[in-house]
LUMMARVO-189026 format. One record per residue: x, y, z of N, C-alpha, C in turn; residue in one letter. Coordinates in steps of 0.001 Angstrom, whole numbers, padded with zeros to 6 digits, always signed. Example, Ala and Ser with C-alpha at 12.3 -4.5 7.8 and 13.67 -1.06 7.14 Angstrom:
+013190-005690+007800+012300-004500+007800+013200-003300+007800a/+012850-002250+007080+013670-001060+007140+012900+000030+007870s/
***
This chain:
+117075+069753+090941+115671+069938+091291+115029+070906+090292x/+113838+070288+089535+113039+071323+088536+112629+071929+089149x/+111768+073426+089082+110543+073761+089740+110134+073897+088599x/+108603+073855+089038+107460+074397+088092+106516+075352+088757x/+106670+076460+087679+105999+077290+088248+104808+077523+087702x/+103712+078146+087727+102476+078299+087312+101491+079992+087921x/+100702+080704+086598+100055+081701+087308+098690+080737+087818x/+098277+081742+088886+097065+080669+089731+095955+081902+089155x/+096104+083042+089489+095164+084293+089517+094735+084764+087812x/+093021+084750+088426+092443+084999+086222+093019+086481+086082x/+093261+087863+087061+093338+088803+087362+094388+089226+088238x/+094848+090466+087924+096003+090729+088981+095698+091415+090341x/+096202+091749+091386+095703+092272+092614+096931+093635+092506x/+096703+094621+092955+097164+095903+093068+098559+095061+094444x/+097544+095052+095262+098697+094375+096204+098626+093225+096944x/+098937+092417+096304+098095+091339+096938+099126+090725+098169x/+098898+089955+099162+099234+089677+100353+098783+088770+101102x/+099432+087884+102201+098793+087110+103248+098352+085805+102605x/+098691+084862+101315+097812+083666+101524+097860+082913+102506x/+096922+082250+102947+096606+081274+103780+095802+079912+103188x/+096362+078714+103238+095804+077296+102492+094743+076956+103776x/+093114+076782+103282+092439+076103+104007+092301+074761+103821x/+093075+073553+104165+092803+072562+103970+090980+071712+103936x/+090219+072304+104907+088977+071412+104863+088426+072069+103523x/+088602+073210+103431+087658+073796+101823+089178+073699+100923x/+089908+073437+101197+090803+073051+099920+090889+074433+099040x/+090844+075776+099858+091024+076461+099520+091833+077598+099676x/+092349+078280+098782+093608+079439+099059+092792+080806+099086x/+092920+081701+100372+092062+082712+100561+093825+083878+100446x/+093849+084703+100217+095052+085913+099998+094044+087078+099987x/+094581+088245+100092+094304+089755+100027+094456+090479+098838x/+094035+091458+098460+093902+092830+097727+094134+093945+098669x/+095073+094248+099216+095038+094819+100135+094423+096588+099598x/+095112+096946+098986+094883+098386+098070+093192+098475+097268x/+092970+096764+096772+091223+097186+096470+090315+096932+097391x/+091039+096380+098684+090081+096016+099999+089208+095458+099752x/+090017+094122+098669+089336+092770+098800+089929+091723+099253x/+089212+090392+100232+089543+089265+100361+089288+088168+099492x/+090364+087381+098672+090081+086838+097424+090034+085474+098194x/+089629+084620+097318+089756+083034+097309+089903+082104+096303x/+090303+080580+096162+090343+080126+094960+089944+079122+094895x/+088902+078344+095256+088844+076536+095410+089659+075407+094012x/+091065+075077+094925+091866+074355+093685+091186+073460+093084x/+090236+072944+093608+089180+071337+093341+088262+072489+091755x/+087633+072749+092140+087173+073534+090588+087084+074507+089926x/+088206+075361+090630+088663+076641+090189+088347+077944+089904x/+087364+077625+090751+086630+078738+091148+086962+080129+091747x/+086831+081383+091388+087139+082438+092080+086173+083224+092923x/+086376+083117+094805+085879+084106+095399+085711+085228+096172x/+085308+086550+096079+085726+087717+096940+084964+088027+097353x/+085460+088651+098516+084622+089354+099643+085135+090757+100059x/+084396+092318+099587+084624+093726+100078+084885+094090+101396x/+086057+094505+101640+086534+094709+103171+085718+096524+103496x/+085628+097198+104693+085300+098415+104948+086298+099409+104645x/+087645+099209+104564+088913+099616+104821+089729+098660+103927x/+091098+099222+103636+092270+098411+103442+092512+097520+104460x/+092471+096103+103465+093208+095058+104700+094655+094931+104138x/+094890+094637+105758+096761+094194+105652+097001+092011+104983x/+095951+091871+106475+096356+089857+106132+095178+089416+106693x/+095375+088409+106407+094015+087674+107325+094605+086129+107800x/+093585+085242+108736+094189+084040+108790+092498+083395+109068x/+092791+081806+109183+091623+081183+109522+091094+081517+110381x/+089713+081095+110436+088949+081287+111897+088336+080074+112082x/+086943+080111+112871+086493+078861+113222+085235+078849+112661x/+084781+077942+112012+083646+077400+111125+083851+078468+110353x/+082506+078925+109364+082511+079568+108165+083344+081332+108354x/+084061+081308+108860+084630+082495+109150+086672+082592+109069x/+086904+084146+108934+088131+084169+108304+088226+085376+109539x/+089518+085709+110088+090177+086920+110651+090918+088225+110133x/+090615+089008+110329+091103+090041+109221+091946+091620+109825x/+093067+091530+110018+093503+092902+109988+093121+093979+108884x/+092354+094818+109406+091644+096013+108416+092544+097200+109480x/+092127+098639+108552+092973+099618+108954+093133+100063+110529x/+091714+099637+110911+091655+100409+112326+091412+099347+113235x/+091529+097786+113275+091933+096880+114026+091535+095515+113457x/+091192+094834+114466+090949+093471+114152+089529+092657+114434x/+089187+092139+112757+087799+091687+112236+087536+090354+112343x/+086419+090235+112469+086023+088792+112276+085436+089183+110695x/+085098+088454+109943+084606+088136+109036+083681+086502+108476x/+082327+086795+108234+081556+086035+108349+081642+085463+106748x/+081894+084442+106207+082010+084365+104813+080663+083914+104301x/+079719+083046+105017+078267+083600+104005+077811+084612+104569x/+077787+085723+105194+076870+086946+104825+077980+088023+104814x/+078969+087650+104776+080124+088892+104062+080250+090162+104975x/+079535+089538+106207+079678+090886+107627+081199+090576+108334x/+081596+092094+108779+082486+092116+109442+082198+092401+110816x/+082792+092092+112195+082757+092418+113021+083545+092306+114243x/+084209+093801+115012+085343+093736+115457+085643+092903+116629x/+086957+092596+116647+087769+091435+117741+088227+092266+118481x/+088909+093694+117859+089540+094166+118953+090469+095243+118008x/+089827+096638+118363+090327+097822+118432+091563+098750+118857x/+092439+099232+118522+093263+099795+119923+092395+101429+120209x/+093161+101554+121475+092028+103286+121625+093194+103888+122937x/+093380+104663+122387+092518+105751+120694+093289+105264+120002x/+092150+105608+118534+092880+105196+117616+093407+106230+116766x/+094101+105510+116318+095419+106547+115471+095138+106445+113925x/+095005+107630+113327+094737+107526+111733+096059+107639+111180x/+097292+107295+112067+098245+107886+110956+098880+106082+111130x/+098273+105167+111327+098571+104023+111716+097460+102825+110720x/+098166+102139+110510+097092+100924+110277+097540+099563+110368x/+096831+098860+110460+096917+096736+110500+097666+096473+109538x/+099110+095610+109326+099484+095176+108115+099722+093704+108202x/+100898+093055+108307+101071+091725+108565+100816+090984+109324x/+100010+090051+109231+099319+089135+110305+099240+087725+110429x/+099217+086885+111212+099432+084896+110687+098814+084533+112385x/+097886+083993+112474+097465+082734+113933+098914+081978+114317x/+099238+082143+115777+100150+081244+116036+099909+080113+116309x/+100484+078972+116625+100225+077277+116430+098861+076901+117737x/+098593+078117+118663+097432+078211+119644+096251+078706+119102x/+096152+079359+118340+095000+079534+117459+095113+081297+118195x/+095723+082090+118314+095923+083441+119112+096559+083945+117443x/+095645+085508+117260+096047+086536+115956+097042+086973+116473x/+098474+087064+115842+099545+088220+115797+099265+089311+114373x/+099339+090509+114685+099312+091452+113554+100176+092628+113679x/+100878+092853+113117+101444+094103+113719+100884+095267+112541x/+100891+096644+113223+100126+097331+112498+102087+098406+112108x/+101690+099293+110871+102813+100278+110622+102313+101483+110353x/+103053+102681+110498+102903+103907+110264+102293+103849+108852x/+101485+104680+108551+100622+104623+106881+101987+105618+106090x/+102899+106412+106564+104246+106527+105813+105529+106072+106285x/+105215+105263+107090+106817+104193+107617+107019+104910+108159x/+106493+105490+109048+107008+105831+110419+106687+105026+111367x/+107859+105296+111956+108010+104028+113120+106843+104214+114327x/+105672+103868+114041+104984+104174+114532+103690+103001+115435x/+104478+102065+114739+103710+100353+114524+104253+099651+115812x/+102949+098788+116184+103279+098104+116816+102907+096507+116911x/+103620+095509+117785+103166+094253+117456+102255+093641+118334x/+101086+093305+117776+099684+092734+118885+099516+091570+118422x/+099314+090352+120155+098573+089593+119756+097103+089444+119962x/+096011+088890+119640+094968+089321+120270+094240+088018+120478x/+093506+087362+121259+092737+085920+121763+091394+085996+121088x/+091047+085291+121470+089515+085119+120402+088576+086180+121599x/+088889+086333+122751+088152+087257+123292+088194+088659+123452x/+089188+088888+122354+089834+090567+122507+090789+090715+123306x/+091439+090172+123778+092282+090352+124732+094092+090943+124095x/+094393+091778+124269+095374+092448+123560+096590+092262+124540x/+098182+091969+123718+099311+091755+124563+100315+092474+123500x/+101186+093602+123547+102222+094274+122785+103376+093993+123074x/+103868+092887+121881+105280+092083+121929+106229+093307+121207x/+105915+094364+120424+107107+095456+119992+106185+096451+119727x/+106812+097707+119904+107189+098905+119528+107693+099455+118394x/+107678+100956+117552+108355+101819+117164+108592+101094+115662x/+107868+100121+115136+107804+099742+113424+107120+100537+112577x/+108316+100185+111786+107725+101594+110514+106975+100149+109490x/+107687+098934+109368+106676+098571+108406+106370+096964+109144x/+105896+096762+109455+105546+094882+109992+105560+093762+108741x/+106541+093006+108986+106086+091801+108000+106825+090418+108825x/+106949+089775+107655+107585+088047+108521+107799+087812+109097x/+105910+088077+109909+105332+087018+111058+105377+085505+110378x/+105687+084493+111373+105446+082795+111109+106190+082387+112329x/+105847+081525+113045+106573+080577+113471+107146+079089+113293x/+107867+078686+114082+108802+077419+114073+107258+076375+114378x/+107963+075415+113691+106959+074497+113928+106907+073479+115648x/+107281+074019+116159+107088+073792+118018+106229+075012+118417x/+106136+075790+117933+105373+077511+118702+106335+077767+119407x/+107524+077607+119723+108658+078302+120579+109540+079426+120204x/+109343+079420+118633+110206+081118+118714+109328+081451+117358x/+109055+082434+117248+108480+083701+116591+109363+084631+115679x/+108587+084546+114506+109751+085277+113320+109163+086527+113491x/+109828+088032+113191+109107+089105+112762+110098+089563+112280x/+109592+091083+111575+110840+092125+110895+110095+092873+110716x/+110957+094495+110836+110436+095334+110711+111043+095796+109323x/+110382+095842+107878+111377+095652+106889+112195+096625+106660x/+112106+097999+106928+113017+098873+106748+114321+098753+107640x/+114390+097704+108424+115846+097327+109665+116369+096239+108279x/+115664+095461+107514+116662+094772+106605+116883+093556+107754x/+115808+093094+108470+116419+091762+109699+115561+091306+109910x/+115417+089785+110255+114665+089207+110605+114713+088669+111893x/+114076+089208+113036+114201+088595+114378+113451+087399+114899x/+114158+086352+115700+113633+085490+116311+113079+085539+117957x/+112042+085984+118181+111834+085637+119625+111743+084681+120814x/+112221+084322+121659+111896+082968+122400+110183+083045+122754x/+109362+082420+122320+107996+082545+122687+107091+081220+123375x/+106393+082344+124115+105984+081049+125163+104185+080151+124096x/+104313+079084+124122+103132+078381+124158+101779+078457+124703x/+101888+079238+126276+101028+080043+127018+101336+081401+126633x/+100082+082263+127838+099912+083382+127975+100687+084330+127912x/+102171+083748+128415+103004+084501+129169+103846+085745+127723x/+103846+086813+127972+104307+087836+126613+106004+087289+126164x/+106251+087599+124616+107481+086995+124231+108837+087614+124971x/+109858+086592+124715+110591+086909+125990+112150+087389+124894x/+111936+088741+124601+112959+089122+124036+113855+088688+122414x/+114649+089288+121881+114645+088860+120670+116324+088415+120403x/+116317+088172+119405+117820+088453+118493+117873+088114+117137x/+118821+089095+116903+118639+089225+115200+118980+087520+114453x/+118243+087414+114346+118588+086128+113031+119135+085784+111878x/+118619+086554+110940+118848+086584+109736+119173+088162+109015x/+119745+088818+108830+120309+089909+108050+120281+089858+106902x/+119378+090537+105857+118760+090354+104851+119574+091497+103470x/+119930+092313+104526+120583+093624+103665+122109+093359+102515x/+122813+091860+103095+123929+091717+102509+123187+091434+100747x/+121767+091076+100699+121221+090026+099707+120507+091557+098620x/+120664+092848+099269+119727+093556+098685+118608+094271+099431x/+118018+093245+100273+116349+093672+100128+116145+093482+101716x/+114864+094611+101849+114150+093843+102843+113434+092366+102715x/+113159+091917+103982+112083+091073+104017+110881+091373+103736x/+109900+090362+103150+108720+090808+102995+107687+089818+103554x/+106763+089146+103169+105758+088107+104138+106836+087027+103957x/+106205+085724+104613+107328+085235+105397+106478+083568+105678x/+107026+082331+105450+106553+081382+106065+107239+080030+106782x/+107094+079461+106949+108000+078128+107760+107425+076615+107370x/+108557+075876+107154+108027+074547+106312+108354+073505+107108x/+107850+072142+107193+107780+071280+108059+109421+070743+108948x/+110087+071369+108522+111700+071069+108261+112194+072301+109209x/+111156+073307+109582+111774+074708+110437+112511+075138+109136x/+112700+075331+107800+112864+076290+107165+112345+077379+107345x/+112489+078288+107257+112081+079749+107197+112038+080407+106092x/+111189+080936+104853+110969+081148+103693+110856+082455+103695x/+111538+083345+103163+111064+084947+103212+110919+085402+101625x/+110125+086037+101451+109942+087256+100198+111254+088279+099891x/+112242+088268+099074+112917+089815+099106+112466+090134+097653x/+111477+091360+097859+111213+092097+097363+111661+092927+096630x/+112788+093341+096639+113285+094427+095994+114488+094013+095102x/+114786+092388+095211+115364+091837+094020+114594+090512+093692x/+113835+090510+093762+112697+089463+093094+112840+087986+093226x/+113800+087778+094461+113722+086685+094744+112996+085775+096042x/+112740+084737+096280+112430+083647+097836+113201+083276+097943x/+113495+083612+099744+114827+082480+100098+114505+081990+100960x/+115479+080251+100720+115017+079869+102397+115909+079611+103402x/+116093+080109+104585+116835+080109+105320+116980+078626+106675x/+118103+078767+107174+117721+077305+107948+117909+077553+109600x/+117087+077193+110493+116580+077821+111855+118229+079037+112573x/+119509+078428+112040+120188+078750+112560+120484+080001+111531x/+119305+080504+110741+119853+081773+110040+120412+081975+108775x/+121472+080961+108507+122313+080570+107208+121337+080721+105776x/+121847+080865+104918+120975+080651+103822+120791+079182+103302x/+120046+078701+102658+120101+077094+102145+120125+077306+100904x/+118729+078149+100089+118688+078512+098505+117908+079752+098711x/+118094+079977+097094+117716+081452+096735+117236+081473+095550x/+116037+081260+095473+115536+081349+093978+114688+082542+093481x/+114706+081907+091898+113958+083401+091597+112208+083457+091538x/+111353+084794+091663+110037+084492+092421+109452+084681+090497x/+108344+084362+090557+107978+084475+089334+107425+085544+088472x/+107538+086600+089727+107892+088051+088863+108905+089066+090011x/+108358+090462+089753+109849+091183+090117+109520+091704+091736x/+108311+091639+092296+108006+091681+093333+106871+090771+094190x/+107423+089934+094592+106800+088564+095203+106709+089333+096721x/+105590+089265+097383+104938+089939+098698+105088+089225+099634x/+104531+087496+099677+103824+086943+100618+103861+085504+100523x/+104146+084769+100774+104292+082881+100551+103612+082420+101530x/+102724+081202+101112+102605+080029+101986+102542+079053+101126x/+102362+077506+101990+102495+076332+101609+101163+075806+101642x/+100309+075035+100663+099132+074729+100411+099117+073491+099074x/+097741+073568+099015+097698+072154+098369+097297+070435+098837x/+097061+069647+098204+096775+068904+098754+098128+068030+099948x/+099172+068032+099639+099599+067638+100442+100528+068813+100900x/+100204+069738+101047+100765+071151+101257+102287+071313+101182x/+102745+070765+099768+103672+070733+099012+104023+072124+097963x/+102798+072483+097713+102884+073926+096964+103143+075412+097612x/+104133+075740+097171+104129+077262+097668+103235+078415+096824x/+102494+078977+097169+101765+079954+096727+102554+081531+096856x/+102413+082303+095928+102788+083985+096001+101986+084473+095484x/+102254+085806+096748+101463+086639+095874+102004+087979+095892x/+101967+088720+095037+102214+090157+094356+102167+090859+094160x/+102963+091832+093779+102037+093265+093959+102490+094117+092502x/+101955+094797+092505+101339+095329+091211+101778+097041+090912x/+100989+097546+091720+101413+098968+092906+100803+098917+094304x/+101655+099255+094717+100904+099151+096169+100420+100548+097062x/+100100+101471+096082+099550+102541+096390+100151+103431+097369x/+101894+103242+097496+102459+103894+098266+103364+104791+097823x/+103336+104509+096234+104880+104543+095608+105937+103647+096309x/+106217+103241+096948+107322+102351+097156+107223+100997+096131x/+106716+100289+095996+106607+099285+095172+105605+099527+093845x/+106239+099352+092782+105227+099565+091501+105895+098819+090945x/+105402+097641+089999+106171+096166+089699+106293+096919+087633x/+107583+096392+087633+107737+096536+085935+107345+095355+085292x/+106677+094085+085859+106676+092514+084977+105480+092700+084805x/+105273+092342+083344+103722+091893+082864+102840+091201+083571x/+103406+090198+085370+102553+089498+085498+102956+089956+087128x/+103185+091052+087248+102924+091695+088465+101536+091984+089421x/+101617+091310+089951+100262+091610+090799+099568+089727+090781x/+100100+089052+090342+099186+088096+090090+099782+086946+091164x/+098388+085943+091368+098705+085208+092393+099878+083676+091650x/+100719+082792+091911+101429+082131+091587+101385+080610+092744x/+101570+079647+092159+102086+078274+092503+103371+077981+092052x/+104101+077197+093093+105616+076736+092727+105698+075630+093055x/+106051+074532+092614+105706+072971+092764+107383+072707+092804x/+107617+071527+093357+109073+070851+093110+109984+071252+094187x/+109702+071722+094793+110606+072697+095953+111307+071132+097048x/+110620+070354+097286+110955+069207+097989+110744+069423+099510x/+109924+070221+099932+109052+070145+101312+108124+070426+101235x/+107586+070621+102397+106134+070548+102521+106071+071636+103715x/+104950+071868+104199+104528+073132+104939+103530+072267+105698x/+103247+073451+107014+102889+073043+107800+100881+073041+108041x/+100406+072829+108420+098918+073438+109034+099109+074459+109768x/+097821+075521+109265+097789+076241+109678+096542+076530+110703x/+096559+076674+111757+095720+077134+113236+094669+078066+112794x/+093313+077688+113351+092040+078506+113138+092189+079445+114649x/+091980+080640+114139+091722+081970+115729+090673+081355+116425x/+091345+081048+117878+090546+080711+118812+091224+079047+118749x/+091125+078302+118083+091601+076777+118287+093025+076456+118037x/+093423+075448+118955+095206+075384+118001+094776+074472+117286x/+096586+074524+116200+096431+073253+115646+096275+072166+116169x/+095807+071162+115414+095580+069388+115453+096235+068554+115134x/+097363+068099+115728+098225+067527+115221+097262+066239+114701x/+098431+065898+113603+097290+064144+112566+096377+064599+112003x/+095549+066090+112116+094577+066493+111769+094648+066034+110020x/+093872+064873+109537+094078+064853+108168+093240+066141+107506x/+092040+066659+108116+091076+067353+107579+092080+068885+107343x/+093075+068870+107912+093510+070312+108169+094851+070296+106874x/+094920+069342+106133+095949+069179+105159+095237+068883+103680x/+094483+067807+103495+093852+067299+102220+092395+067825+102437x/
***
């Protein structure tokens, strides 16, 4: 199997994070998290567009009509993409300045998961989901850093990690209301090097993670095992999803410095957004906040 890889980004992002493929605009929206911008790319004519957050954002995911969802530092945004207003979904209180929003993805119900982390990895983070009406439910506790949120393609179990544990847990999760029903470790990431970092799932229940700290994507198979392990197209790959017209492409994105000292990339093409073609699956649709997915939905793929 070839891959081909390709840079997508005219510019690099300090830290970039979270893509998400909009199939009806055929477009790839990702983060700046450190310049607290929301970027975009329309693959059809290659166009580049951003939008100034108030705060550092962590991720964002779809929303419904001209609008995007946004974990920013002190909770969770709507964002209006023609008039570039933000406005909140849902706060926690009190709020905590030594805390902020980081990894975030819509589950297959159209409901935000985000978990927020200590602003110095202290275990201080916790995991929220929140409904299109504000409605807040805390599936974990005591995370120093939140990342690889995604689920299985049924909505029945729920990926997360807290990356400094070096694990990736699976939750049994309900389809309804009802809060997730406990965990177990899945995948153990530490034999490979690295934490986990963003995180996605391909039509096949692969499970795709970022390790960061040896510059590779791997993909794992529901029962945990490894399948492959390739290398990312620079030395710190953040964040994957699957996009494109037949959402065959994996997208990354990168980081550059991430204004923590923990990550400061040595590759010339650190920070920049990437396509990986040839991989031999495909990825799933992704759910607008507030609506689930559509299954057959052609509009939600091409």
């Amino acid at each position: 199997m070839t891959l081909q890889m390709s840079r997508v980004s005219a510019q690099a992002d300090l830290l970039g994070e979270s893509p998400v493929w909009d199939g009806r605009r055929r477009r790839l929206y990702w983060v700046d998290g450190v310049s607290r911008l929301i970027r975009a790319h329309d693959r059809e004519t290659g166009a580049f567009h951003s939008w100034t957050c108030p705060s550092t954002v962590g991720s964002i995911a779809l929303g419904e009509g001209e609008t995007l969802v946004a974990g920013l530092v002190d909770g969770i945004y709507r964002l209006d993409l023609e008039t570039g207003a933000f406005s909140p979904v849902f706060r926690p209180d009190p709020a905590n300045p030594a805390v902020r929003f980081n990894d975030g993805k819509n589950d297959r119900q159209g409901r935000f998961l985000c978990g927020s982390m200590g602003i110095h990895a202290d275990p201080l983070g916790k995991l929220y989901r929140i409904d299109k009406d504000g409605r807040a439910d805390v599936f974990a506790t005591g995370i120093r850093i939140s990342n690889a949120l995604c689920f299985s393609p049924d909505g029945n179990t729920m990926y997360f990690a807290d990356s400094l544990e070096r694990k990736i847990r699976a939750y049994d999760y309900s389809t309804d209301d009802a809060p997730a029903r406990g965990y177990r470790v899945l995948i153990d990431t530490e034999p490979h090097g690295s934490g986990p970092d963003g995180a996605t799932v391909d039509a096949e229940g692969g499970i795709w993670a970022c390790l960061i700290q040896i510059g590779k994507i791997a993909r794992f198979l529901p029962d945990g095992t490894v399948d492959r392990m390739i290398d990312a197209p620079t030395d710190m790959p953040s964040c994957i999803a699957f996009g494109g017209p037949d959402l065959a492409t994996l997208f990354v994105t990168s980081i550059k410095d991430s204004g923590s000292g923990r990550a400061i990339s040595k590759h010339p093409d650190g920070g920049m957004l990437f396509a990986i073609d040839g991989l031999g699956v495909r990825g799933l649709p992704e759910a607008r906040f507030g609506q689930p997915v559509l299954k057959h939905d052609k509009t939600e793929v091409a």
